[in-house]
CHARMM-style PDB file with segment names, atoms N, HN, CA, C and O in Angstrom:
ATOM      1  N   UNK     1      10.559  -2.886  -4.128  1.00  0.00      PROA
ATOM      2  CA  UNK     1       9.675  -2.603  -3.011  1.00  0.00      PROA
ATOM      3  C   UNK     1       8.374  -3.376  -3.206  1.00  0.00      PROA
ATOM      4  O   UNK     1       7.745  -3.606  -4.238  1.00  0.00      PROA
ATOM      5  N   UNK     2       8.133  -3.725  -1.905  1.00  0.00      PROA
ATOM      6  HN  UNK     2       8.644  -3.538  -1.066  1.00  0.00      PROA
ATOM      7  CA  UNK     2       6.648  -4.426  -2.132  1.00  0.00      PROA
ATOM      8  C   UNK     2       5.695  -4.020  -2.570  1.00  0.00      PROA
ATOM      9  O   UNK     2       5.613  -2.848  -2.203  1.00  0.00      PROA
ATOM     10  N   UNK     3       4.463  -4.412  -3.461  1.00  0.00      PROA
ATOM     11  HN  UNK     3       4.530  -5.364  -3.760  1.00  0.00      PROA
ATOM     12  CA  UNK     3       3.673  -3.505  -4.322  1.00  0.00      PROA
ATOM     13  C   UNK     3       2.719  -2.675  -3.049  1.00  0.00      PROA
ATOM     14  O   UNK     3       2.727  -1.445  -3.008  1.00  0.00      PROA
ATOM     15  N   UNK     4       2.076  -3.336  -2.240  1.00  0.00      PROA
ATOM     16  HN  UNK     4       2.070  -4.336  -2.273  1.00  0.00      PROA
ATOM     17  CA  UNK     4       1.765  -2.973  -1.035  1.00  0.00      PROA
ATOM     18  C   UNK     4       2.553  -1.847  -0.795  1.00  0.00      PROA
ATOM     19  O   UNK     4       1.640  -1.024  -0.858  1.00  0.00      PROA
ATOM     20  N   UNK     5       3.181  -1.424  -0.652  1.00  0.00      PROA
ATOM     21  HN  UNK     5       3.923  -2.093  -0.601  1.00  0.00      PROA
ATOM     22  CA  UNK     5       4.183  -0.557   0.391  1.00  0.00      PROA
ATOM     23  C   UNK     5       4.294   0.433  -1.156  1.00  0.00      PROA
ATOM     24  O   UNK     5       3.838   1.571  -1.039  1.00  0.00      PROA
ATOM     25  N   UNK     6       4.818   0.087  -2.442  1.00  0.00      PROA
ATOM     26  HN  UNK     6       5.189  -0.837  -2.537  1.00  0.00      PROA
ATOM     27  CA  UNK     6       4.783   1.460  -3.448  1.00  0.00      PROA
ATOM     28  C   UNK     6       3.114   1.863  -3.508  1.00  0.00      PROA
ATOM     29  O   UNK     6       2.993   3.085  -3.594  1.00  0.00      PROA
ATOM     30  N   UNK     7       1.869   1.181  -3.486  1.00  0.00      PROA
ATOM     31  HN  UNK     7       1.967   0.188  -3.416  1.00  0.00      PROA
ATOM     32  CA  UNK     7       1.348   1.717  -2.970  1.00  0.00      PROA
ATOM     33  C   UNK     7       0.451   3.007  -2.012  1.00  0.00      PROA
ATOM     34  O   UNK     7      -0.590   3.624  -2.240  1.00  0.00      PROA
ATOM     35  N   UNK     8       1.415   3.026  -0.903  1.00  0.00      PROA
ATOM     36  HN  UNK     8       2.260   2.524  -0.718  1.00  0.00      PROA
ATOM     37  CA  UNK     8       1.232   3.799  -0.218  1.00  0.00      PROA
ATOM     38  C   UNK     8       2.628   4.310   0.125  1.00  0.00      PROA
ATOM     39  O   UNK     8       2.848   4.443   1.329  1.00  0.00      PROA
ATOM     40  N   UNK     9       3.462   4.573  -0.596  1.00  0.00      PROA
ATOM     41  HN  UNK     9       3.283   4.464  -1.574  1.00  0.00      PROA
ATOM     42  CA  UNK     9       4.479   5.719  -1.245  1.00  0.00      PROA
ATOM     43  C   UNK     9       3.506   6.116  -2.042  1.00  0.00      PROA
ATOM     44  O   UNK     9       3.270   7.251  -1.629  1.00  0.00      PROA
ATOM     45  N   UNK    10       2.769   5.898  -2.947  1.00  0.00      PROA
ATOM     46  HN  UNK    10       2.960   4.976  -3.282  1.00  0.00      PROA
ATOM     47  CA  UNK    10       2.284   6.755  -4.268  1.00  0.00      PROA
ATOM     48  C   UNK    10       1.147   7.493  -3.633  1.00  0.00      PROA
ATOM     49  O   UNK    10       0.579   8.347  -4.315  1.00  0.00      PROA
ATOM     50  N   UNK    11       0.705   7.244  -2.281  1.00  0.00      PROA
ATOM     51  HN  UNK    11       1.166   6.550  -1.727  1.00  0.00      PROA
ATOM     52  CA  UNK    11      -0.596   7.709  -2.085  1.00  0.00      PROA
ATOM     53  C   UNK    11      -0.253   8.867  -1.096  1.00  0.00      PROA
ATOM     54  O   UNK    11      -1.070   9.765  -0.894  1.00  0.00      PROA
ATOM     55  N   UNK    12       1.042   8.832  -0.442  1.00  0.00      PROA
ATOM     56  HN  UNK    12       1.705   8.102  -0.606  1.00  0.00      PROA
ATOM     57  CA  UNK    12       1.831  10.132   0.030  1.00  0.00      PROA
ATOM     58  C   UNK    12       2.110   9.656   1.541  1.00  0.00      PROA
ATOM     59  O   UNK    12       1.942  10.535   2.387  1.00  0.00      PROA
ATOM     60  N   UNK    13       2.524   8.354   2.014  1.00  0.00      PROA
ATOM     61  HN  UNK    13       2.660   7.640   1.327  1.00  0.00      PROA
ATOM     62  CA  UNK    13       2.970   7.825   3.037  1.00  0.00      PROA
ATOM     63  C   UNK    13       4.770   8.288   3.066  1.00  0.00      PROA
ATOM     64  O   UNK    13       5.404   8.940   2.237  1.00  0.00      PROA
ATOM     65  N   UNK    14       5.066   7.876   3.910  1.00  0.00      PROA
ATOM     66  HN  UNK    14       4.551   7.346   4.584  1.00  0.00      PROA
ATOM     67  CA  UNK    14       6.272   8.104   3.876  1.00  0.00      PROA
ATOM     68  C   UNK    14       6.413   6.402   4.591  1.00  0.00      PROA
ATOM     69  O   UNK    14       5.746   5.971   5.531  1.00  0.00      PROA
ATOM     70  N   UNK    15       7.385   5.731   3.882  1.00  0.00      PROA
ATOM     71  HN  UNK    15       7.926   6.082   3.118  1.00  0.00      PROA
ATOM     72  CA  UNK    15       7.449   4.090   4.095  1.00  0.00      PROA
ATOM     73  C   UNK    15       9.464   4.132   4.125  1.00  0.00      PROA
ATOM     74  O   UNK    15      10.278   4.445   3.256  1.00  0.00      PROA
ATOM     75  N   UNK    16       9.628   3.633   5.622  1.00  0.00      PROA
ATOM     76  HN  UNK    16       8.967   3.379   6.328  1.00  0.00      PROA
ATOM     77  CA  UNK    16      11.318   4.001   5.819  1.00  0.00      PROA
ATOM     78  C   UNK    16      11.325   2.115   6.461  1.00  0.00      PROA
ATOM     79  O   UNK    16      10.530   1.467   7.142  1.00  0.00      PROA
ATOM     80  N   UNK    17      12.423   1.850   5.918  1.00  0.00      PROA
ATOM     81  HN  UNK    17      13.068   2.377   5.365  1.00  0.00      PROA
ATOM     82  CA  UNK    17      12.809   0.762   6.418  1.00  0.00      PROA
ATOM     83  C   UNK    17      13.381   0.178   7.506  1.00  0.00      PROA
ATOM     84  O   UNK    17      14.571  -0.137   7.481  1.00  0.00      PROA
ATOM     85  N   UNK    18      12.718  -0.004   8.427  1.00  0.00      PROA
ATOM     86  HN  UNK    18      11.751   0.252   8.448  1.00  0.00      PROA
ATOM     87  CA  UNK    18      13.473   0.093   9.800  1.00  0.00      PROA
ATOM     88  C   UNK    18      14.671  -1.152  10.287  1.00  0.00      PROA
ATOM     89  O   UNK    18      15.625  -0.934  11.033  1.00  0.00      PROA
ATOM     90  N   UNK    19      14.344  -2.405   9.682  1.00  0.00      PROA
ATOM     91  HN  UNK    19      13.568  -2.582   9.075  1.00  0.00      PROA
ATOM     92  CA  UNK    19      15.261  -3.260   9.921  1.00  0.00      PROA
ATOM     93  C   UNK    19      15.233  -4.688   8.816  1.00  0.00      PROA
ATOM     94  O   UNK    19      14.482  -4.839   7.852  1.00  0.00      PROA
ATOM     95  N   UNK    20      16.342  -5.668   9.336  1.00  0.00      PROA
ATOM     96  HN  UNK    20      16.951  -5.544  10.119  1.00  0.00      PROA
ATOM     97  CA  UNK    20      15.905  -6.851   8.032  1.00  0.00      PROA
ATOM     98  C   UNK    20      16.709  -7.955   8.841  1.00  0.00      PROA
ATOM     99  O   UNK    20      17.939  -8.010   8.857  1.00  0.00      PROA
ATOM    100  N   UNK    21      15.923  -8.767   9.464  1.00  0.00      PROA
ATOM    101  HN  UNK    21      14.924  -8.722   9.451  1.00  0.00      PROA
ATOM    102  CA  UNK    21      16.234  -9.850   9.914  1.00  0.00      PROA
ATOM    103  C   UNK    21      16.042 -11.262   9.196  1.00  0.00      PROA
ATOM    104  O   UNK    21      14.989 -11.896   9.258  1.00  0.00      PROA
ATOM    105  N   UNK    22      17.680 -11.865   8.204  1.00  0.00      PROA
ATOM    106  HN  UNK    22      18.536 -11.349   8.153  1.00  0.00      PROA
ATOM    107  CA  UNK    22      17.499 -12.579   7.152  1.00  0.00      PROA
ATOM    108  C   UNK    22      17.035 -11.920   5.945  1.00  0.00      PROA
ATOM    109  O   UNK    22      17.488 -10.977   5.296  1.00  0.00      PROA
ATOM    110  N   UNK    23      15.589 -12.969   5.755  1.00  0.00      PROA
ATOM    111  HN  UNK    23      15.221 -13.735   6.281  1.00  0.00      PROA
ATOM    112  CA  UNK    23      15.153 -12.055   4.504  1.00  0.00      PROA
ATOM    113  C   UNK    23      13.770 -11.374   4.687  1.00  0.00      PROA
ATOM    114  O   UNK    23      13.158 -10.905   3.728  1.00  0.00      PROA
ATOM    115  N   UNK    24      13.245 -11.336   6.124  1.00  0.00      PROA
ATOM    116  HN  UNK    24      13.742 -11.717   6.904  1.00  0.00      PROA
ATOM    117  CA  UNK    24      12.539 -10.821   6.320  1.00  0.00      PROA
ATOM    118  C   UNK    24      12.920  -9.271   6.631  1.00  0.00      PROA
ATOM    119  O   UNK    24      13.985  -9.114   7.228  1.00  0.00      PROA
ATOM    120  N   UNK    25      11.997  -7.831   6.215  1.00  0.00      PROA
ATOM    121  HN  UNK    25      11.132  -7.959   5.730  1.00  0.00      PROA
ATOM    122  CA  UNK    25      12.188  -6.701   6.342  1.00  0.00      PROA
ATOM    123  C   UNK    25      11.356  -6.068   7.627  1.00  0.00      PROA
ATOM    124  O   UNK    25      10.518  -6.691   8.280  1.00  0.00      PROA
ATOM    125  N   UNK    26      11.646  -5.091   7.788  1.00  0.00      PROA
ATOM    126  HN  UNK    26      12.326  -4.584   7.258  1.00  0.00      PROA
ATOM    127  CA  UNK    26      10.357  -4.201   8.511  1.00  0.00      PROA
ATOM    128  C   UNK    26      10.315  -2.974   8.269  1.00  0.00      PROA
ATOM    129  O   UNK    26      11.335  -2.297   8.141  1.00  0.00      PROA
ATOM    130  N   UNK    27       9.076  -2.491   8.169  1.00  0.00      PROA
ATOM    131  HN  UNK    27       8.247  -3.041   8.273  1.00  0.00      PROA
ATOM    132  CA  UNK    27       8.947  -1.446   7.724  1.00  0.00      PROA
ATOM    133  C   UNK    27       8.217  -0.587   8.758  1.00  0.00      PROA
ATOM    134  O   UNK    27       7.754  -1.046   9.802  1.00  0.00      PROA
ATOM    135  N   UNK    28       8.135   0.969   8.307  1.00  0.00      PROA
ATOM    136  HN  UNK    28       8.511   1.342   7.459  1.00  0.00      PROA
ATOM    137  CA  UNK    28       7.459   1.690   9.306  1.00  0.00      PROA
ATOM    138  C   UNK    28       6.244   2.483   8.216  1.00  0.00      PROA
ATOM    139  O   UNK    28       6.790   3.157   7.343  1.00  0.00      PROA
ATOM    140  N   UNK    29       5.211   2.482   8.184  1.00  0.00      PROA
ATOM    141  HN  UNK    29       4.767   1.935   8.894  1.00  0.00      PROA
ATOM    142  CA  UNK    29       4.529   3.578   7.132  1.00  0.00      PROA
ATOM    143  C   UNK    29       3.778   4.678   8.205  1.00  0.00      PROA
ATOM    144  O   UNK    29       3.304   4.403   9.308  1.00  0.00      PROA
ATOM    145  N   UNK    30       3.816   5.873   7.601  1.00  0.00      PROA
ATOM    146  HN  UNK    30       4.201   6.097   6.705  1.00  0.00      PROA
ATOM    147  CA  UNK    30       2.985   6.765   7.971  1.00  0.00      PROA
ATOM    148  C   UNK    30       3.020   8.057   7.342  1.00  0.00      PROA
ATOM    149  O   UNK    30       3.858   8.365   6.495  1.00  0.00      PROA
ATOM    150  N   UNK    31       1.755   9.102   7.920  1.00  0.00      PROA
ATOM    151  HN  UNK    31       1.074   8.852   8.608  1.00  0.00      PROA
ATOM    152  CA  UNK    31       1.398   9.926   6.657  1.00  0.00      PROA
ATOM    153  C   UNK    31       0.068  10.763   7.395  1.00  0.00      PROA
ATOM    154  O   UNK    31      -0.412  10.726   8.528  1.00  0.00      PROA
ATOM    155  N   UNK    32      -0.257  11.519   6.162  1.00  0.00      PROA
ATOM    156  HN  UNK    32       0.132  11.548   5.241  1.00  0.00      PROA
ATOM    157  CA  UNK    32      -1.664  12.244   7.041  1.00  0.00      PROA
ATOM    158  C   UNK    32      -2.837  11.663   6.671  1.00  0.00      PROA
ATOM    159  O   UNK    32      -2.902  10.802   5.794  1.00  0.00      PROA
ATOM    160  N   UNK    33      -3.823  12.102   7.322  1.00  0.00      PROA
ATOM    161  HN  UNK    33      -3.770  12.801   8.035  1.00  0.00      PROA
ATOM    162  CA  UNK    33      -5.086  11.263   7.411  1.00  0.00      PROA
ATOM    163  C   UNK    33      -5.448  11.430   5.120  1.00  0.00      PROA
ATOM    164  O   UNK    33      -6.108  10.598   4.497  1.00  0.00      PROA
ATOM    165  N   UNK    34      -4.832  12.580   4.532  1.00  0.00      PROA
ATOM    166  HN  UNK    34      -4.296  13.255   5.039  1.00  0.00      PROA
ATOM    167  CA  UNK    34      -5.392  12.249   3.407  1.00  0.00      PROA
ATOM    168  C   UNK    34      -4.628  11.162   2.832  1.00  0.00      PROA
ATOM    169  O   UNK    34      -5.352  10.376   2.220  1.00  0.00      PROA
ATOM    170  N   UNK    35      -3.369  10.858   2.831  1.00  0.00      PROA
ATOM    171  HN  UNK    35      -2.782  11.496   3.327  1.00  0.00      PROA
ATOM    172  CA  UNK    35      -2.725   9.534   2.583  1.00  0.00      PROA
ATOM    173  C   UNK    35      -3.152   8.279   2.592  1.00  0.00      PROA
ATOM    174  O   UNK    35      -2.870   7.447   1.730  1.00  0.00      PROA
ATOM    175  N   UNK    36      -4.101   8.026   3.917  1.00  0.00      PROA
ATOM    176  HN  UNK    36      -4.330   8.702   4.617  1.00  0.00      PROA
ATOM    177  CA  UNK    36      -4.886   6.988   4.535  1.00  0.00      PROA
ATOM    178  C   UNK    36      -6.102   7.122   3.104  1.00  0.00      PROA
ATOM    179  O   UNK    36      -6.230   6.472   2.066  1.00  0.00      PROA
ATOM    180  N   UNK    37      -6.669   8.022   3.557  1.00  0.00      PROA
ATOM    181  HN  UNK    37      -6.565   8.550   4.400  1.00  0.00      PROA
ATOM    182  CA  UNK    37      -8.229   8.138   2.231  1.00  0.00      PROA
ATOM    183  C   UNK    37      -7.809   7.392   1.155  1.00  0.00      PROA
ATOM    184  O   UNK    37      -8.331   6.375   0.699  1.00  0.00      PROA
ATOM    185  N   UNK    38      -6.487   8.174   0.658  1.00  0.00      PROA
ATOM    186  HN  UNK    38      -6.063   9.000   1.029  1.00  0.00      PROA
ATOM    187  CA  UNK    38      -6.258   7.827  -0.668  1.00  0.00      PROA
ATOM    188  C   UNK    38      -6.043   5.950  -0.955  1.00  0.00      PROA
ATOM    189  O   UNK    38      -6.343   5.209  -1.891  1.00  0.00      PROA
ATOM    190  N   UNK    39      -5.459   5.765   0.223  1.00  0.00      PROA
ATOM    191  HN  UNK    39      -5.215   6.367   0.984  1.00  0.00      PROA
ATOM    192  CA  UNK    39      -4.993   4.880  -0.087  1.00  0.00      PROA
ATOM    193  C   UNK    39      -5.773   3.298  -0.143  1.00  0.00      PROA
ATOM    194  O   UNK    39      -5.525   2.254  -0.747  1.00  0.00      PROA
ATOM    195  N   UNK    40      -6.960   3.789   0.937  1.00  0.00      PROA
ATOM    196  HN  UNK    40      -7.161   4.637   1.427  1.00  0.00      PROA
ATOM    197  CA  UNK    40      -7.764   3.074   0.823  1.00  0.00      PROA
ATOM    198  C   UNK    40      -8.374   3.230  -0.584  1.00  0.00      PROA
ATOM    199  O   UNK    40      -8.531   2.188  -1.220  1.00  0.00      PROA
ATOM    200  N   UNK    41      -8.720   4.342  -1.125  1.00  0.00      PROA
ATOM    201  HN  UNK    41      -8.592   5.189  -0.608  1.00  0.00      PROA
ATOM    202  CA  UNK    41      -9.498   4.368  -2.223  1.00  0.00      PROA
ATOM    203  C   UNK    41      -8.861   3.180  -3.033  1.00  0.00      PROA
ATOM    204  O   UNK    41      -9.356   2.059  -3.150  1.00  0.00      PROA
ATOM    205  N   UNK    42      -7.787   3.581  -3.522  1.00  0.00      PROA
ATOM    206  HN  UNK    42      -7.385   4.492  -3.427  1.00  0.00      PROA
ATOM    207  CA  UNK    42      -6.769   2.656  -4.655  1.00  0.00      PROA
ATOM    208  C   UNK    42      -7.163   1.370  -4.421  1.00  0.00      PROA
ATOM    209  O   UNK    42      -7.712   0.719  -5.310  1.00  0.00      PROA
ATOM    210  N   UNK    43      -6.909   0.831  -3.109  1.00  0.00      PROA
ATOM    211  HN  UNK    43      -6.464   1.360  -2.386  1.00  0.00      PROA
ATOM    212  CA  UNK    43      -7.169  -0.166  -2.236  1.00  0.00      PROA
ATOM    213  C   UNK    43      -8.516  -0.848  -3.089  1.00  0.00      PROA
ATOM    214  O   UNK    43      -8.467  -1.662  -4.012  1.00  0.00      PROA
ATOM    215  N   UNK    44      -9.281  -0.456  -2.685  1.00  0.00      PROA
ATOM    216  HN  UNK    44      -9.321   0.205  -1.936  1.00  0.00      PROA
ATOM    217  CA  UNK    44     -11.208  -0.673  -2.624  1.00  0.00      PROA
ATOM    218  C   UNK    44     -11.224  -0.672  -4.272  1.00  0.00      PROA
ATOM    219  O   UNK    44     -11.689  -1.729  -4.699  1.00  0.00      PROA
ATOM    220  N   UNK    45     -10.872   0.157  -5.193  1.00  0.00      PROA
ATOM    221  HN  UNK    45     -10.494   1.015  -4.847  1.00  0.00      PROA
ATOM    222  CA  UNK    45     -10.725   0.351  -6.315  1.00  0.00      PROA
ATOM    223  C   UNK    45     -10.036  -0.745  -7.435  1.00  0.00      PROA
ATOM    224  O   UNK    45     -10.434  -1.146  -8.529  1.00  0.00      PROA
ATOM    225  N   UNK    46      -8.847  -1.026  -6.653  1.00  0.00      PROA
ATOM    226  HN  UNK    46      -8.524  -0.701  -5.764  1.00  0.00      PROA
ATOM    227  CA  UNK    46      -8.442  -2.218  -7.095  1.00  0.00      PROA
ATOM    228  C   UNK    46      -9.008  -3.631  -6.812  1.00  0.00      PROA
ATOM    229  O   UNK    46      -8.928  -4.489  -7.692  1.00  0.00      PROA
ATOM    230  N   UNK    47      -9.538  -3.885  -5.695  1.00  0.00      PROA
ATOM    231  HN  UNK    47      -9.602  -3.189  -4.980  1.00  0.00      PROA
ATOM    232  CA  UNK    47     -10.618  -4.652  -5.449  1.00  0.00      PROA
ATOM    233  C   UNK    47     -11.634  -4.758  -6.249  1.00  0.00      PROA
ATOM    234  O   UNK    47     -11.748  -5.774  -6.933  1.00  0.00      PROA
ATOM    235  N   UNK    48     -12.219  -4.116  -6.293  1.00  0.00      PROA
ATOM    236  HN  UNK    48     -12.127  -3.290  -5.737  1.00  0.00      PROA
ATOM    237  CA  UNK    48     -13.226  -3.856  -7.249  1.00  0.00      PROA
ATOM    238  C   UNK    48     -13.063  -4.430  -9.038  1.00  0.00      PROA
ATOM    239  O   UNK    48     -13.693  -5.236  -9.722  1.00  0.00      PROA
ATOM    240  N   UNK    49     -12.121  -3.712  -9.236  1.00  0.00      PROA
ATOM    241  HN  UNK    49     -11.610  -3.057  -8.680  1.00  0.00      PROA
ATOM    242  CA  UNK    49     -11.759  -4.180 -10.647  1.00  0.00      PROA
ATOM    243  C   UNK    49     -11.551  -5.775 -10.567  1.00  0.00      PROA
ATOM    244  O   UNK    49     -12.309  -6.492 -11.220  1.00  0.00      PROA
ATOM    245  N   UNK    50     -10.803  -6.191  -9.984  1.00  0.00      PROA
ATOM    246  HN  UNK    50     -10.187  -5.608  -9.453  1.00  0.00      PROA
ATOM    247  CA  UNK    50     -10.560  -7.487  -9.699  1.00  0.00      PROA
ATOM    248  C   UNK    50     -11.698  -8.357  -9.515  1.00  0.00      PROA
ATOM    249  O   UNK    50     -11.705  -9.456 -10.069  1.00  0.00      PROA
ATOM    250  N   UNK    51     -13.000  -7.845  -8.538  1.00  0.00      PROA
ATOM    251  HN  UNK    51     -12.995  -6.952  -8.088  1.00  0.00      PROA
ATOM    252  CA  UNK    51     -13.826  -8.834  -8.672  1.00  0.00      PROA
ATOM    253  C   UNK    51     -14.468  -8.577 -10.226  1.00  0.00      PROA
ATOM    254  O   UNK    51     -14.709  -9.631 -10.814  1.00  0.00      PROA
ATOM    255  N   UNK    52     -14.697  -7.674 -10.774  1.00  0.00      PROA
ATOM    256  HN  UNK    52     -14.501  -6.818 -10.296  1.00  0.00      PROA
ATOM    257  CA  UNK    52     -15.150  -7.348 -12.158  1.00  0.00      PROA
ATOM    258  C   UNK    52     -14.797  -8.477 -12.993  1.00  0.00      PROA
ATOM    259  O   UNK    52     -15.640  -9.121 -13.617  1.00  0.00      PROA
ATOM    260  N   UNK    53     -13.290  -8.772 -13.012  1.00  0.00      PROA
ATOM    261  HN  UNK    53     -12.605  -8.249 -12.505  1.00  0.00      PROA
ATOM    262  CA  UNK    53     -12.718  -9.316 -14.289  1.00  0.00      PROA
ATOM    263  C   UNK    53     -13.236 -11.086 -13.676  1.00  0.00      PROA
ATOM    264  O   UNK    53     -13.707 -11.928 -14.441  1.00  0.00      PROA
ATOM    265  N   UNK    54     -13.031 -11.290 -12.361  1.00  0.00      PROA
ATOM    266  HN  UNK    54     -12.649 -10.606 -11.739  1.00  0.00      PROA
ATOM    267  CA  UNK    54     -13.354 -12.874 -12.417  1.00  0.00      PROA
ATOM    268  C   UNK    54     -15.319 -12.957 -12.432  1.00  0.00      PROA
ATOM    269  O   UNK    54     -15.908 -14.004 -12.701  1.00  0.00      PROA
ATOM    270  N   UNK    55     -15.992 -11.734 -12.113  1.00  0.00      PROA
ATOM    271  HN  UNK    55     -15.514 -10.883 -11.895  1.00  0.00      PROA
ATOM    272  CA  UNK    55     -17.277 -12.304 -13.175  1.00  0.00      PROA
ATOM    273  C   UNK    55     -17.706 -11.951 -14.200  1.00  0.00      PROA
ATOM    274  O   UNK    55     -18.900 -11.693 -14.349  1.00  0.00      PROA
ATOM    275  N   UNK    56     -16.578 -11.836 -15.403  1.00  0.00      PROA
ATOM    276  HN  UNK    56     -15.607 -12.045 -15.282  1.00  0.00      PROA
ATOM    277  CA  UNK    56     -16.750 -11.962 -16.591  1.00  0.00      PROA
ATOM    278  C   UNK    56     -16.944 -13.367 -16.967  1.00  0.00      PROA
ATOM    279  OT1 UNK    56     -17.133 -13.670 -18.145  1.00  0.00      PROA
TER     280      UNK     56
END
């Protein structure tokens, strides 16, 4: 699964696969508004760390 998409499985989405044309997929995500919070947090959080390490 795309890291994107485990993601927001881990953040309490529910992510169902709706179709796959070739090797492209599609997906459907959704969830409750605390899913969204969370997920941004991780989101912003991981960002964050990331700019950290390139101005070391």
């Amino acid at each position: 699964m795309d890291k994107l998409l485990k993601i927001a499985q881990d953040c309490g989405f529910s992510v169902v696969l709706e179709g796959r044309i070739g090797t492209q997929e599609y997906n459907s995500v959704s969830g409750p508004l605390q899913a969204l919070e969370k997920f941004a947090e991780v989101i912003r959080d991981t960002a964050l760390q990331e700019q950290s390490r390139q101005d070391e």
